[in-house]
Backbone as a printed PyTorch tensor [residue, N CA C, xyz], in Angstrom:
tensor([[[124.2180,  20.6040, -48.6260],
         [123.5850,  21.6600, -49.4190],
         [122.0700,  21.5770, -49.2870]],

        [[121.4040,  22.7230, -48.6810],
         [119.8310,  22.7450, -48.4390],
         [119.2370,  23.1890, -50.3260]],

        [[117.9100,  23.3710, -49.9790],
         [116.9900,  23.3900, -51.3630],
         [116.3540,  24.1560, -50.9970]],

        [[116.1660,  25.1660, -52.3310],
         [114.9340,  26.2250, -52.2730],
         [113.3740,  25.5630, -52.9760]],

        [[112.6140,  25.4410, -51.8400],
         [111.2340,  25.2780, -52.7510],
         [110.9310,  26.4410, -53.0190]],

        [[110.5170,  26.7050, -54.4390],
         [109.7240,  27.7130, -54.8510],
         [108.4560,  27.3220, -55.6470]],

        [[107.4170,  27.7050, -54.5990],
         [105.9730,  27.7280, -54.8870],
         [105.4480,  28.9370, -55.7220]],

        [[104.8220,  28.7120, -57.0430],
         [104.2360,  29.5460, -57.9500],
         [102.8810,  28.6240, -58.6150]],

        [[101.8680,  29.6400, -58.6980],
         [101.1490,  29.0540, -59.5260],
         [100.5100,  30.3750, -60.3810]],

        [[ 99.1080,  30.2890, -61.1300],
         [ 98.0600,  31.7170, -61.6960],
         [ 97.4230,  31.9160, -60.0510]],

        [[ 97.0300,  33.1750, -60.4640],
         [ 95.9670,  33.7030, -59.1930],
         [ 94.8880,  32.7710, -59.5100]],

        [[ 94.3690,  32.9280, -58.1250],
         [ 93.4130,  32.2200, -57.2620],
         [ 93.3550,  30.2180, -57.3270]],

        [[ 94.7360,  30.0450, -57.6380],
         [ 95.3750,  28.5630, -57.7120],
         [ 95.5670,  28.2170, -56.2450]],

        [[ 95.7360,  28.8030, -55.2370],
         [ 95.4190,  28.6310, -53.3890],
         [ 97.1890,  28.8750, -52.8950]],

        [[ 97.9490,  29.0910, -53.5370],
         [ 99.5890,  29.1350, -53.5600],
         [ 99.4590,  29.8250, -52.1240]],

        [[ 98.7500,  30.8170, -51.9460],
         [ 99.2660,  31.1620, -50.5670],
         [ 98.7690,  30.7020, -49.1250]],

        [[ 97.4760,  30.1060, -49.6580],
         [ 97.1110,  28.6890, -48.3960],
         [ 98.0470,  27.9960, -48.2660]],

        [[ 98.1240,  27.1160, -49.3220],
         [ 99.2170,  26.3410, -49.6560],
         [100.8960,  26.5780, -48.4030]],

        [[101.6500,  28.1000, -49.1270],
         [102.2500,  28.9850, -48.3320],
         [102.2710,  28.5480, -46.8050]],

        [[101.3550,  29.1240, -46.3910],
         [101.0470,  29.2030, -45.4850],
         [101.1240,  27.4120, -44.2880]],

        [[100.9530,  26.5670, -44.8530],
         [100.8520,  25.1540, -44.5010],
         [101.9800,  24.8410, -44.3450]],

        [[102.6710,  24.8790, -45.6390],
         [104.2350,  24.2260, -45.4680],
         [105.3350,  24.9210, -44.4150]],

        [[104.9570,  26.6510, -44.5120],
         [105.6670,  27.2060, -43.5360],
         [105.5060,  26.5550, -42.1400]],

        [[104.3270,  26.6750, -41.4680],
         [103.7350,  26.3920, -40.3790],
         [103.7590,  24.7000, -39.9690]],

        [[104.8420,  23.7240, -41.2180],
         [104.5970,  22.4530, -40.5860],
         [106.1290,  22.3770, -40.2480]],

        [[106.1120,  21.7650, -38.6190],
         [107.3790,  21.7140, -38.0030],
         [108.2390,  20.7670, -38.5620]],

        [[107.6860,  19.7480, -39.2960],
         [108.2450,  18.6750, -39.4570],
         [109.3460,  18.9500, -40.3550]],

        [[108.6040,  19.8880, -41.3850],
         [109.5010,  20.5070, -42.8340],
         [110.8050,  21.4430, -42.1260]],

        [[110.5430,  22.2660, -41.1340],
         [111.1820,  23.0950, -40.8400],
         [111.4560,  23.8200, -42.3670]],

        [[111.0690,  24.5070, -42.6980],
         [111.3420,  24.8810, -43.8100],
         [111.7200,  26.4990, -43.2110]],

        [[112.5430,  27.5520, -44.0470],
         [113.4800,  28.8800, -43.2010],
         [112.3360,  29.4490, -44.6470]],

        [[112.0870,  30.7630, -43.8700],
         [111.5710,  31.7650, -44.8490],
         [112.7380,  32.9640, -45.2840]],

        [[111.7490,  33.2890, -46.2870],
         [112.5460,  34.7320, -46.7710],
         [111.6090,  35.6510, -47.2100]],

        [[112.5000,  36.8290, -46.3460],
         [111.5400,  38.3490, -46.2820],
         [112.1500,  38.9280, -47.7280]],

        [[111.1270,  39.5520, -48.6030],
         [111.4920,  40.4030, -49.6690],
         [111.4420,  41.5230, -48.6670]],

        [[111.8270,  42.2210, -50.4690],
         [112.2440,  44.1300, -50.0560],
         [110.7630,  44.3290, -51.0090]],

        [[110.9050,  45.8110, -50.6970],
         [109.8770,  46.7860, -51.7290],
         [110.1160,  47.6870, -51.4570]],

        [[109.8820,  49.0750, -52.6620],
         [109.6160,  49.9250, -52.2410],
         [108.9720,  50.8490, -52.1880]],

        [[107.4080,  50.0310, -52.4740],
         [106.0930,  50.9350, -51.7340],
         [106.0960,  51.1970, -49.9940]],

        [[105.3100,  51.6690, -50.6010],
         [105.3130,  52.9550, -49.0890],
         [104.0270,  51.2990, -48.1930]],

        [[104.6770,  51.3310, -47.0520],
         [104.0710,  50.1040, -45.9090],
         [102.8950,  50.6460, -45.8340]],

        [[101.8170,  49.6570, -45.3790],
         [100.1170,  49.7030, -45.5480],
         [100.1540,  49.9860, -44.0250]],

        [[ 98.7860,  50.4270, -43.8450],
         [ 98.0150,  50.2100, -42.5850],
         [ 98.0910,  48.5090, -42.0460]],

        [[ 98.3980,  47.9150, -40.9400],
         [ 98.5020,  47.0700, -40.5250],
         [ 99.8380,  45.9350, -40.6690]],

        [[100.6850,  46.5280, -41.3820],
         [101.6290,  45.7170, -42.4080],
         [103.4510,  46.3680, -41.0450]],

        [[103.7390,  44.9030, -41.0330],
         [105.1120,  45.8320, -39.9560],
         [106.4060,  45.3620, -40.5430]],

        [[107.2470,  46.3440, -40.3110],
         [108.6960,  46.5980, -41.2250],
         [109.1450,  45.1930, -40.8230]],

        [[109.6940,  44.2140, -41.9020],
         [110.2570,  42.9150, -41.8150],
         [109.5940,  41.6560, -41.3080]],

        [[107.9640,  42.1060, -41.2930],
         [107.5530,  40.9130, -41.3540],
         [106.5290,  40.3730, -42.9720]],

        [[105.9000,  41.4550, -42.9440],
         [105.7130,  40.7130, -44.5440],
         [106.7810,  41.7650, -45.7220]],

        [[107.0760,  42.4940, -45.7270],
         [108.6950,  43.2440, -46.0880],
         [109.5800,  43.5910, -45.5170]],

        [[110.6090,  43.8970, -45.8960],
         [111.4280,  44.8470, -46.0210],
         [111.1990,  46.0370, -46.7490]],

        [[110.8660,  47.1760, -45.8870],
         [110.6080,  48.5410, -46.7100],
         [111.7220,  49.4840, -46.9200]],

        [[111.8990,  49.9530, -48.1560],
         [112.6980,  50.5800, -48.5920],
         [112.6800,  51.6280, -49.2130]],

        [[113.6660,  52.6890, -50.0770],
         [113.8920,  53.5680, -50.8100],
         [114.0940,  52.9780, -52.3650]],

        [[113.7240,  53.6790, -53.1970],
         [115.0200,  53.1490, -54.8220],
         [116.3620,  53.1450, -54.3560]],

        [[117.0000,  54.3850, -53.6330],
         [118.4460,  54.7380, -53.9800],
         [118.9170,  53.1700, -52.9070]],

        [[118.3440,  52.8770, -52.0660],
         [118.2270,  51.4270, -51.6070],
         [118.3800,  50.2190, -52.0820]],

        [[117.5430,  50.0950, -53.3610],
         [117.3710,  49.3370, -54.0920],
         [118.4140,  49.3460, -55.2770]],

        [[118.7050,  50.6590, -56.0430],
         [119.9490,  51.1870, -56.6080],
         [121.2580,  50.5970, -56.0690]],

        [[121.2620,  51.0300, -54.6570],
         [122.5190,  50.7420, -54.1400],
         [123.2270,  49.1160, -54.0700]],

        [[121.8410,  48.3930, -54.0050],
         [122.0050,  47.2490, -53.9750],
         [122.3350,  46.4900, -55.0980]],

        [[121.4950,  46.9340, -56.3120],
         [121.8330,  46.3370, -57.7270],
         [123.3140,  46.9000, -58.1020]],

        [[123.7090,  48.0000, -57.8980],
         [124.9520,  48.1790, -58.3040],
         [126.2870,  47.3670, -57.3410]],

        [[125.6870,  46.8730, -56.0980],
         [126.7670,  45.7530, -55.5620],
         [126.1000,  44.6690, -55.5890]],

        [[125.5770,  44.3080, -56.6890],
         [125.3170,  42.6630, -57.2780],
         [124.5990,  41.7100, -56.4260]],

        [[123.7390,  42.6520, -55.4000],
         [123.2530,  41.6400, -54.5400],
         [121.6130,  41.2730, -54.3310]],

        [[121.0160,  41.9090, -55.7790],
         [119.5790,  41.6690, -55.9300],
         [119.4700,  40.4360, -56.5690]],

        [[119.3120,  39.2970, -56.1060],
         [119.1980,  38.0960, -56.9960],
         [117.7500,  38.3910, -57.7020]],

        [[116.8240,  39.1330, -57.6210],
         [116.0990,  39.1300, -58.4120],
         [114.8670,  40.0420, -58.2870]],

        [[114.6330,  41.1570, -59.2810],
         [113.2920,  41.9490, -58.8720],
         [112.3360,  41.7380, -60.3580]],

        [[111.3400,  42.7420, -59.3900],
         [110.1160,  43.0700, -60.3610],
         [109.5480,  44.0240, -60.4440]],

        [[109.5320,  45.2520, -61.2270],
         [108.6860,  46.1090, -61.1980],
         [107.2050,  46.9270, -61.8120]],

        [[106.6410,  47.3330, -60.8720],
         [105.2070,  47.3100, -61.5630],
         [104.5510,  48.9710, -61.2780]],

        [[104.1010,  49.2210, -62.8080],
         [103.4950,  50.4270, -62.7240],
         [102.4090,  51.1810, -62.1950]],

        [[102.1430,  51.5530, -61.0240],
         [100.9760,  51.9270, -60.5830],
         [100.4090,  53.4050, -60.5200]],

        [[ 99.2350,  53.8230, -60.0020],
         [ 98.8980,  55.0320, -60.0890],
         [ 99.6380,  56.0300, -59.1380]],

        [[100.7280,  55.3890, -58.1500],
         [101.3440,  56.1050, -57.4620],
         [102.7020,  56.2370, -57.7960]],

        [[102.9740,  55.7210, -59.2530],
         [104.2350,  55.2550, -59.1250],
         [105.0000,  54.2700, -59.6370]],

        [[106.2490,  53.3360, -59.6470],
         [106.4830,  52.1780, -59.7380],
         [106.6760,  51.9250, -58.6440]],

        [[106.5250,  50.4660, -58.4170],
         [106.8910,  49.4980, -56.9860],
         [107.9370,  49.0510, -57.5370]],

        [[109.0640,  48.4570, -56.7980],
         [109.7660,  47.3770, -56.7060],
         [109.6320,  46.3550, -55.8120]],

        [[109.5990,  45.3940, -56.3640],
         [109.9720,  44.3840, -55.4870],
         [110.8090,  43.2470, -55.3610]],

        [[112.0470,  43.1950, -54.4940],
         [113.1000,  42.6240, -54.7160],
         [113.5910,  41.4780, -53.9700]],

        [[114.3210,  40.5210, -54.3090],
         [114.9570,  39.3510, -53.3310],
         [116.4010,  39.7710, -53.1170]],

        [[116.4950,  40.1650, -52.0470],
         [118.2160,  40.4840, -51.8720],
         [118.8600,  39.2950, -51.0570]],

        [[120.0700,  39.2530, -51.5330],
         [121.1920,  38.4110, -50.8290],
         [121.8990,  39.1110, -50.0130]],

        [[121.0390,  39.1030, -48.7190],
         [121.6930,  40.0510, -47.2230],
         [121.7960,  39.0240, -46.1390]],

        [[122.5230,  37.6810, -46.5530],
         [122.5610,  36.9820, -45.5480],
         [121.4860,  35.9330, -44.7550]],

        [[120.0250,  36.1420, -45.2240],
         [118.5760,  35.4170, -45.2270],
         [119.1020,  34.2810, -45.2160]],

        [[119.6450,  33.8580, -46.6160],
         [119.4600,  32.4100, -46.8980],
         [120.7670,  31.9560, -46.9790]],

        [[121.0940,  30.8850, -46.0730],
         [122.4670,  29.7410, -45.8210],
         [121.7530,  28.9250, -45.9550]],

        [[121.9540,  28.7300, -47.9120],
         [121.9090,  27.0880, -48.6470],
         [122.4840,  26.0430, -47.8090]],

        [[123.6190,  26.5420, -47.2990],
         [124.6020,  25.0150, -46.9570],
         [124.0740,  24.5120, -46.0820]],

        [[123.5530,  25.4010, -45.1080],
         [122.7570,  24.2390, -44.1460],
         [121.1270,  24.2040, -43.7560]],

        [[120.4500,  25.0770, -44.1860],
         [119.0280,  25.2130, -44.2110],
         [117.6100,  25.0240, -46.2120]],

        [[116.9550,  24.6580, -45.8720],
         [115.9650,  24.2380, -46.7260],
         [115.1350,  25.8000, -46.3500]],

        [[114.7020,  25.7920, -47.9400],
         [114.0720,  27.6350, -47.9670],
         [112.4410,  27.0770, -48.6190]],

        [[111.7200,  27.7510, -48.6420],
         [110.3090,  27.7020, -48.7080],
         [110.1610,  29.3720, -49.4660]],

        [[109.8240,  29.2780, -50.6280],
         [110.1000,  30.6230, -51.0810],
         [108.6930,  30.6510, -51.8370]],

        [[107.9780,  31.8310, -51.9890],
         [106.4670,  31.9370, -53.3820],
         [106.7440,  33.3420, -54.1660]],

        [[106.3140,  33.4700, -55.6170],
         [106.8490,  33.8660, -56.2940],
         [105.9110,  33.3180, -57.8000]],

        [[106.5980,  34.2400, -58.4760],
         [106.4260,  34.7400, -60.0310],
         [107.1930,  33.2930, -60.7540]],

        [[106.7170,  33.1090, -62.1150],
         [107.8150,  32.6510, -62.9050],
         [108.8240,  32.5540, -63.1460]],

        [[108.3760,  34.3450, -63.4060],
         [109.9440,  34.9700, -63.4890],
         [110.3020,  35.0840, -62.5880]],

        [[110.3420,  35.0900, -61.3820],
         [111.2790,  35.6030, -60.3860],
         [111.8840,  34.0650, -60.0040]],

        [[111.1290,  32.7490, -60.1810],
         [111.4990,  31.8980, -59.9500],
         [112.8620,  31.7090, -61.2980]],

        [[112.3530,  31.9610, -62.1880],
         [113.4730,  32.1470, -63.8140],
         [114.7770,  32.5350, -63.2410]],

        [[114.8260,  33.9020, -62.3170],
         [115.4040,  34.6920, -61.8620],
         [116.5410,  34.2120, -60.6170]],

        [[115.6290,  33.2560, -59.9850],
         [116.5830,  33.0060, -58.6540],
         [117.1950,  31.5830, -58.9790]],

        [[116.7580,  30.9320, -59.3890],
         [117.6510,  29.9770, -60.3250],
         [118.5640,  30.0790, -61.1920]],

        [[118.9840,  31.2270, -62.0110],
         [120.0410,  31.5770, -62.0600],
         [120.9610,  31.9840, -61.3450]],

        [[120.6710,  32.2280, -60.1350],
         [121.5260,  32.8110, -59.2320],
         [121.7990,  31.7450, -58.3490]],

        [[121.1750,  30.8020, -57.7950],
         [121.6750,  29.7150, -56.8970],
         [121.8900,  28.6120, -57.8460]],

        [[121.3460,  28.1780, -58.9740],
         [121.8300,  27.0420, -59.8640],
         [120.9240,  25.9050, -59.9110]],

        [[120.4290,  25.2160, -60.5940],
         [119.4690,  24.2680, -60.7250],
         [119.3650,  23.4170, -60.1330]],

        [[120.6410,  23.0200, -59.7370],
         [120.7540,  21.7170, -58.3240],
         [120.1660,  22.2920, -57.0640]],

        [[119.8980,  23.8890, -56.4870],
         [119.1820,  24.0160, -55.5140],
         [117.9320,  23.9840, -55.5750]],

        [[117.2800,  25.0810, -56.9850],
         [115.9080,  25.1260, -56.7840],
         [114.6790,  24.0650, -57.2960]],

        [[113.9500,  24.3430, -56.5820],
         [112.5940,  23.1140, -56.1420],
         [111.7070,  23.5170, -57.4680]],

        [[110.8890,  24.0710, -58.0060],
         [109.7460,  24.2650, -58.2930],
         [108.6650,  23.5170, -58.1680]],

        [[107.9520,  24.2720, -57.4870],
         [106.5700,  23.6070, -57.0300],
         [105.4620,  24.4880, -57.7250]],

        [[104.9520,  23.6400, -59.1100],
         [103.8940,  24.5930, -59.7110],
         [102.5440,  24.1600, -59.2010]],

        [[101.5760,  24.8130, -59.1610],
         [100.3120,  24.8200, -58.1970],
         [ 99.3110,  24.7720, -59.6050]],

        [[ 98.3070,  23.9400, -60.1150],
         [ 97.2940,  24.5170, -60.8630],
         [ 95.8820,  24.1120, -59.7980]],

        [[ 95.0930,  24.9320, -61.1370],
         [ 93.7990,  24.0600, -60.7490],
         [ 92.8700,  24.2750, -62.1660]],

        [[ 92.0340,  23.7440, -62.1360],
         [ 91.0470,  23.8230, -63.5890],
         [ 91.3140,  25.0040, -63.9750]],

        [[ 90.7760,  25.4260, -65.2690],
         [ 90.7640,  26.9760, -65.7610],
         [ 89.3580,  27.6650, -65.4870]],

        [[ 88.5710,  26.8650, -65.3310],
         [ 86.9340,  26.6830, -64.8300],
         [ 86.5080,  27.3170, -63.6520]],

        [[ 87.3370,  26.3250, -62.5720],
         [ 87.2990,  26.0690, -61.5760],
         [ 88.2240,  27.6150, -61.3990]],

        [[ 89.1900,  27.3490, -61.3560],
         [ 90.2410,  28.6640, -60.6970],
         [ 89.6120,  29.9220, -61.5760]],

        [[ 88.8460,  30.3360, -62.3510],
         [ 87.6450,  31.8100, -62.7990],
         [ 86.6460,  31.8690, -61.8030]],

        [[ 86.2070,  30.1970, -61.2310],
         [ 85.1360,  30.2380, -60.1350],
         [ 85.9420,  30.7520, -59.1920]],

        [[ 86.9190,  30.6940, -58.4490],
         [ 87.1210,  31.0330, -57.1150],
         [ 87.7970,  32.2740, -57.2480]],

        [[ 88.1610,  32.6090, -58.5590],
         [ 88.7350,  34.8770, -58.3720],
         [ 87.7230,  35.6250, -58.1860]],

        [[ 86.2760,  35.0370, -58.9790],
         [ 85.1420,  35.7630, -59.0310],
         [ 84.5890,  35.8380, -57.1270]],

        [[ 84.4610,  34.6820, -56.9520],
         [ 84.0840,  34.6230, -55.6340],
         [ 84.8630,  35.6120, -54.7530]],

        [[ 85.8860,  35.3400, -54.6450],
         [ 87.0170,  35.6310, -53.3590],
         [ 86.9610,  37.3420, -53.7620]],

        [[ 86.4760,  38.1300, -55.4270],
         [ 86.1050,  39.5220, -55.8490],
         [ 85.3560,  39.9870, -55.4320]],

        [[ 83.8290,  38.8580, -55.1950],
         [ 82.6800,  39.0980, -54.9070],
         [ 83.0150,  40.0780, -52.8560]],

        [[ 83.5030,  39.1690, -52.5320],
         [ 84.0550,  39.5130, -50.7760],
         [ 84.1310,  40.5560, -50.6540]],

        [[ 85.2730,  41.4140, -51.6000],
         [ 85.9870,  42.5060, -51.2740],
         [ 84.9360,  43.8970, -51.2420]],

        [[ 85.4820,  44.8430, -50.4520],
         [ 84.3210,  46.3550, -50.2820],
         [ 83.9950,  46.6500, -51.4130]],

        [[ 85.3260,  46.6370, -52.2270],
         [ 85.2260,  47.2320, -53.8520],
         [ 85.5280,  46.1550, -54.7920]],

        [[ 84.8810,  45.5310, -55.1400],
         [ 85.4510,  44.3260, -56.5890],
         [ 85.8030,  45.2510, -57.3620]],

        [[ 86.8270,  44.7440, -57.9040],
         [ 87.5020,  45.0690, -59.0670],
         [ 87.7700,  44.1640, -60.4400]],

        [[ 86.4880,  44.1170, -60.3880],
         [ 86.6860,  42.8550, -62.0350],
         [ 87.2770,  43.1140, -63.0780]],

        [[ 87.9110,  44.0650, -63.5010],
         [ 88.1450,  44.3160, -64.5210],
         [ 89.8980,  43.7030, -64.2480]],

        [[ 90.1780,  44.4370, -62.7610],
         [ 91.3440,  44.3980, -62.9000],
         [ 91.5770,  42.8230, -62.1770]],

        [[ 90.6480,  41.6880, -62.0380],
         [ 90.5740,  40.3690, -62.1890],
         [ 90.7600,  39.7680, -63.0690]],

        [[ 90.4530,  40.2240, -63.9100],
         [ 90.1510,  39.8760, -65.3380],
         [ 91.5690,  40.1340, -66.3300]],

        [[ 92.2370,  40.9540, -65.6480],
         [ 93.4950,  41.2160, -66.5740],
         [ 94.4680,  40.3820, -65.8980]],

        [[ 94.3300,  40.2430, -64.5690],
         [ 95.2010,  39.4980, -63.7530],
         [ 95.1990,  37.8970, -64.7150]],

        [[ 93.8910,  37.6550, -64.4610],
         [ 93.5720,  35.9630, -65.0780],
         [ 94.1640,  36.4180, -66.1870]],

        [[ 94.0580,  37.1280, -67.3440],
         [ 94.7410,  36.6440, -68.5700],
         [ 95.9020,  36.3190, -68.8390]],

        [[ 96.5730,  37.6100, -67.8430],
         [ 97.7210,  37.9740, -67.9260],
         [ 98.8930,  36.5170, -67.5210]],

        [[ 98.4010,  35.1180, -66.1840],
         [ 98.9730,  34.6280, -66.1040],
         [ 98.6880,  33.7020, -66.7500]],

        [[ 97.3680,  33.6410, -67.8210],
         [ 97.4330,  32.6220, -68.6410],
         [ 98.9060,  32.1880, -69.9380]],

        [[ 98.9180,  33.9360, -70.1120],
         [100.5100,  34.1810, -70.6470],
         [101.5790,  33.6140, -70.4200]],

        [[101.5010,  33.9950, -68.7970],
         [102.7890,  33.6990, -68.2470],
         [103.4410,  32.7470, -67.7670]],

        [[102.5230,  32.1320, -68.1240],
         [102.9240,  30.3150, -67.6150],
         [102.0350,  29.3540, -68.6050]],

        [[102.2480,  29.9440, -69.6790],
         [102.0990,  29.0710, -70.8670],
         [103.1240,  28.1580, -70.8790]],

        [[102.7440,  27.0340, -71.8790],
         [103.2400,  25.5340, -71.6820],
         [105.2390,  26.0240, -72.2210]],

        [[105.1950,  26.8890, -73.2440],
         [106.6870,  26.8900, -73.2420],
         [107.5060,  27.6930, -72.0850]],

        [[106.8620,  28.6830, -71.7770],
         [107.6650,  29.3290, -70.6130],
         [108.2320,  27.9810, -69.0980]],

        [[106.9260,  27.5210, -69.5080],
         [106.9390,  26.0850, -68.2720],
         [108.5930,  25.5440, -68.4950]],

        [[108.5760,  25.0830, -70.4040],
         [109.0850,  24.3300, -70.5160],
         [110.5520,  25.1960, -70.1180]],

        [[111.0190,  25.9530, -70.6390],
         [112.1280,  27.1700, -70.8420],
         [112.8250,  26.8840, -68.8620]],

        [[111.7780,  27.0390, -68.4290],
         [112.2010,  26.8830, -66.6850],
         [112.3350,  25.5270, -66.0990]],

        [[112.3010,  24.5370, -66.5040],
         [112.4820,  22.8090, -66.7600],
         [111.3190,  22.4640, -65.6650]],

        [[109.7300,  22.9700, -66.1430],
         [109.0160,  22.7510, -64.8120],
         [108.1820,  22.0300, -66.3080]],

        [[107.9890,  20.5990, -65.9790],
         [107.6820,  19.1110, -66.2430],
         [106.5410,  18.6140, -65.7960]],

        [[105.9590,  19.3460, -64.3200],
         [105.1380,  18.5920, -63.3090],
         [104.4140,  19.3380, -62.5210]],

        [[103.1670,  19.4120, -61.9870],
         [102.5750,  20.2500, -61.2550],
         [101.6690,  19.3630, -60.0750]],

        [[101.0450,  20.2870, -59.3300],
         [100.0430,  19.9540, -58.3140],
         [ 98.9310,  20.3000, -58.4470]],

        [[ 98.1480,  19.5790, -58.7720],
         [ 96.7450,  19.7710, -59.0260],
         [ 96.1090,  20.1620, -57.6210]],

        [[ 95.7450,  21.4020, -57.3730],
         [ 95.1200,  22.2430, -56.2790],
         [ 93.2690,  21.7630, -55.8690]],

        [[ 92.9820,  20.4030, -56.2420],
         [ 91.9670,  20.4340, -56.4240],
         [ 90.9250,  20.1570, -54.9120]],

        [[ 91.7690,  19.6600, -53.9450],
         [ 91.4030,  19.8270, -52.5600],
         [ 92.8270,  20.2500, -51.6410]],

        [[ 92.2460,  20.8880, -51.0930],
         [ 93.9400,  21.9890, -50.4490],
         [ 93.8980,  20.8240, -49.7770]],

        [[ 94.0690,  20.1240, -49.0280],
         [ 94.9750,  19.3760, -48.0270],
         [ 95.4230,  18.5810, -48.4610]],

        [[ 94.7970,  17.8510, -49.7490],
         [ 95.1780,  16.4040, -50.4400],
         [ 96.5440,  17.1830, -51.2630]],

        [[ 96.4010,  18.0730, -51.8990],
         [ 97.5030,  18.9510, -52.1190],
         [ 98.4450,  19.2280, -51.6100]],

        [[ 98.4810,  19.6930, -50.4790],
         [ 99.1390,  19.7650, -49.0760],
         [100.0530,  18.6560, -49.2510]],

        [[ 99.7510,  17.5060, -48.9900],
         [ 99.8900,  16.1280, -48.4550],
         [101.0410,  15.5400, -49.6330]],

        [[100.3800,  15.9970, -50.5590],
         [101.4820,  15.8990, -52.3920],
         [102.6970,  16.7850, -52.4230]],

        [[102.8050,  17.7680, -51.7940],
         [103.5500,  18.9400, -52.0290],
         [104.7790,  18.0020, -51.0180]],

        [[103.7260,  17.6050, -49.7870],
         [105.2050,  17.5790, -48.5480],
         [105.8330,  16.3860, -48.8920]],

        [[104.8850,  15.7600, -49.5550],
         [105.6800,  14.2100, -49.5890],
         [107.2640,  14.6620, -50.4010]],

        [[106.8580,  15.2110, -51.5960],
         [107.9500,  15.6670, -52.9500],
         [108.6760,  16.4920, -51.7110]],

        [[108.7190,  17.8530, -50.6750],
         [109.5930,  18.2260, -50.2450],
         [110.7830,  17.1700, -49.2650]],

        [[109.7150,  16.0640, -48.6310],
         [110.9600,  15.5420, -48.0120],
         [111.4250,  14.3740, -48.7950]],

        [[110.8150,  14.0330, -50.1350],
         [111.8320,  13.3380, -50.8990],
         [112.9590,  14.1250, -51.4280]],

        [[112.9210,  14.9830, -51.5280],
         [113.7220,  16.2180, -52.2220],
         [114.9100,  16.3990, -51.0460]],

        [[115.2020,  16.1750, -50.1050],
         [115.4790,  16.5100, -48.7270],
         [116.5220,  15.4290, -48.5050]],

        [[115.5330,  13.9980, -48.7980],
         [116.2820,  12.7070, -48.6970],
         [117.1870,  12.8090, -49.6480]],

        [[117.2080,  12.8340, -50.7330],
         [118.1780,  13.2050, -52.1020],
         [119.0200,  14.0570, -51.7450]],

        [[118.9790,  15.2620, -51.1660],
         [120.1550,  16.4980, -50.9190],
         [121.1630,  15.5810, -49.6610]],

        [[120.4940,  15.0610, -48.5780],
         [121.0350,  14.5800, -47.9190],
         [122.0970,  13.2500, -48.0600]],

        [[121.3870,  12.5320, -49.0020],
         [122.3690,  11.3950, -49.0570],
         [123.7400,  11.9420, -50.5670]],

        [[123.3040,  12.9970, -51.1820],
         [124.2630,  13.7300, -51.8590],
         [125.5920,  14.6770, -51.0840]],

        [[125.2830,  15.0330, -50.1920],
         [126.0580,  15.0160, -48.7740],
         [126.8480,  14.4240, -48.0000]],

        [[126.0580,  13.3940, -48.3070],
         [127.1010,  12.3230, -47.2430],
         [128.3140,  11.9810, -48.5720]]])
């Protein structure tokens, strides 16, 4: 039986550097998984590599044959988005290790559906200080900052991963984000202890 890591932390905590490392280290071999959505695909963005693009009646069709392990939807000026994890065959627990990033809730979400003996949680912090210093910065970059809607983001996951929600999801332990590689280095150790454990539960 393989293991889902699921990496979550607040914005601008580095989760998708982070992401990005563990995917890309051979050693982990770790298997990805493509979500769905169904906003309309960006300029530069290609069908099934950072989504799956879709319809609702798509998304409909799917929740009514029980195979959305887990969505989210969000209200925008165009609309609602969805965005969903479907069970279309992606992920074979029995013999592959998954590398998954994600929400609370969606982590809340897919743990009910595969069961606590698979999933990993890997929570990401960093100061509260420190992680306001680097949204502002990484705002400062963009053509158009949008502080305001920075600013709701930061509160919003101060909410959402308050100490009981932590507790409610049996997440005990985190990674202090305070130099990405030393981080890095913490994350992989816990994945292939996690690995050694599934394996000798196996035998």
């Amino acid at each position: 039986m393989g293991r889902i890591f699921y990496l979550m932390g607040k914005s601008a905590s580095g989760k998708d550097s982070l992401y990005k490392l563990l995917v890309n280290d051979e050693e982990l071999n770790l298997k990805t998984v493509i979500l769905y959505t169904t906003r309309p695909i960006r300029e530069g963005e290609e069908e099934g590599r950072e989504y799956h693009f879709c319809d609702y009646d798509f998304y409909k069709a799917a929740k009514e044959a029980d195979k959305v392990i887990e969505s989210r939807t969000y209200n925008t000026i165009h609309g609602p988005w969805t965005y969903f994890t479907l069970d279309d065959g992606q992920i074979d627990i029995l013999n592959n290790n998954y590398i998954m990033i994600g929400t609370l809730e969606s982590y809340e979400k897919t743990r009910e559906y595969f069961g606590e003996d698979v999933m990993i949680p890997v929570y990401v912090t960093v100061e509260t200080g420190e992680r306001l210093t680097r949204a502002l910065n990484r705002e400062k970059l963009q053509e158009a900052p949008r502080y305001a809607e920075m600013c709701r983001r930061f509160l919003a996951d101060e909410e959402d991963f308050k100490q009981e929600n932590l507790e409610r999801c049996g997440i005990n332990n985190s990674f202090e984000n305070d130099i990405l590689k030393d981080c890095y280095r913490r994350i992989k150790q816990t994945i292939i202890k996690e690995m050694k454990i599934a394996d000798t539960v196996k035998k």
